[in-house]
C-alpha positions as CSV (number, residue, x, y, z in Angstrom):
1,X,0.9,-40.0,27.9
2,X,-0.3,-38.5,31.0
3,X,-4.2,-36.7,32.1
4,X,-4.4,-35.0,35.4
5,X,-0.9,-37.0,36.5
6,X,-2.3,-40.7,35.4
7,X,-1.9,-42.4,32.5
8,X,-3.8,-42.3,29.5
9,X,-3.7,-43.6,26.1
10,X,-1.5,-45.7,24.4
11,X,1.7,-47.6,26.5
12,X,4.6,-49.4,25.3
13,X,7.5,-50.8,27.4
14,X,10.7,-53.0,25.8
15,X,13.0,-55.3,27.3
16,X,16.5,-54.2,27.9
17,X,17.4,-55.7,24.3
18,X,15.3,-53.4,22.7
19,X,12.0,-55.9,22.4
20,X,8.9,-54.8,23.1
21,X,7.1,-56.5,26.2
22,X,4.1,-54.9,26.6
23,X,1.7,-52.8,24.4
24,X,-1.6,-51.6,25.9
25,X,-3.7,-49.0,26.1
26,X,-5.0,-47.1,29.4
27,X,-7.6,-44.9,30.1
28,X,-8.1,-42.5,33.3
29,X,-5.0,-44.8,34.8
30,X,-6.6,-48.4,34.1
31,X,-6.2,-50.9,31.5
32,X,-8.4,-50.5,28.8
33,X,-8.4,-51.8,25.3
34,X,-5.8,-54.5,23.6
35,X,-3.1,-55.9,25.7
36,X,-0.2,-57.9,24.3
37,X,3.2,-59.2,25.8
38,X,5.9,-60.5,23.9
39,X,9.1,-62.6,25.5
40,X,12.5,-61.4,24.9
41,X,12.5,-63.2,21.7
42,X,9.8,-61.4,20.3
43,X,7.2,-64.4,20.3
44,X,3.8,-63.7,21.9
45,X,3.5,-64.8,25.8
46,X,-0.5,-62.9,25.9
47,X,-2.7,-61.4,24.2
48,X,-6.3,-60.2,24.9
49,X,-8.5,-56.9,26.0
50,X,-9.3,-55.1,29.2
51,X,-12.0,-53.1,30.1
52,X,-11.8,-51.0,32.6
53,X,-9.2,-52.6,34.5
54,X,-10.3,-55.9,34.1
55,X,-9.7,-59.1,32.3
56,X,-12.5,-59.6,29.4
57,X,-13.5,-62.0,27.1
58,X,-11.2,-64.2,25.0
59,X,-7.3,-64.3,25.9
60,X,-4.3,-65.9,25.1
61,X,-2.5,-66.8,28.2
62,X,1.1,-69.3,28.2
63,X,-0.5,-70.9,24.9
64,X,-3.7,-71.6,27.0
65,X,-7.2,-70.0,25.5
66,X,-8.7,-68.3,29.0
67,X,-12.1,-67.0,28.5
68,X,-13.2,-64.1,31.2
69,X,-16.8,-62.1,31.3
70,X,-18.0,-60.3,28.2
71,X,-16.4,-57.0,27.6
């Protein structure tokens, strides 16, 4: 969905097979909230949070734990 022409609030996007690859959230046109992307396979590649636009805390990265600031 779209607020004053940027996105905002919930955003999915699939591979050409029909697999999802990305599921986020975004608010006033940034990352915000749960991020996830999924391989064409449908396994997990990451998984973790933003906050406005940035990185936080704990995240799943190419089977690697990355830890960024607090959210």
């Amino acid at each position: 969905t779209f607020r004053d022409g940027v996105r905002d609030g919930p955003y999915e996007y699939y591979h050409e097979n029909g697999q999802l690859e990305v599921k986020t959230t975004f608010e006033n046109g940034e990352y915000d909230g749960p991020w996830e992307t999924y391989h064409e396979n449908g396994q997990l590649e990451s998984k973790g949070t933003y906050k406005d636009g940035e990185k936080c805390g704990e995240w799943l990265e190419e089977g690697e734990t990355v830890t960024y600031d607090p959210c």
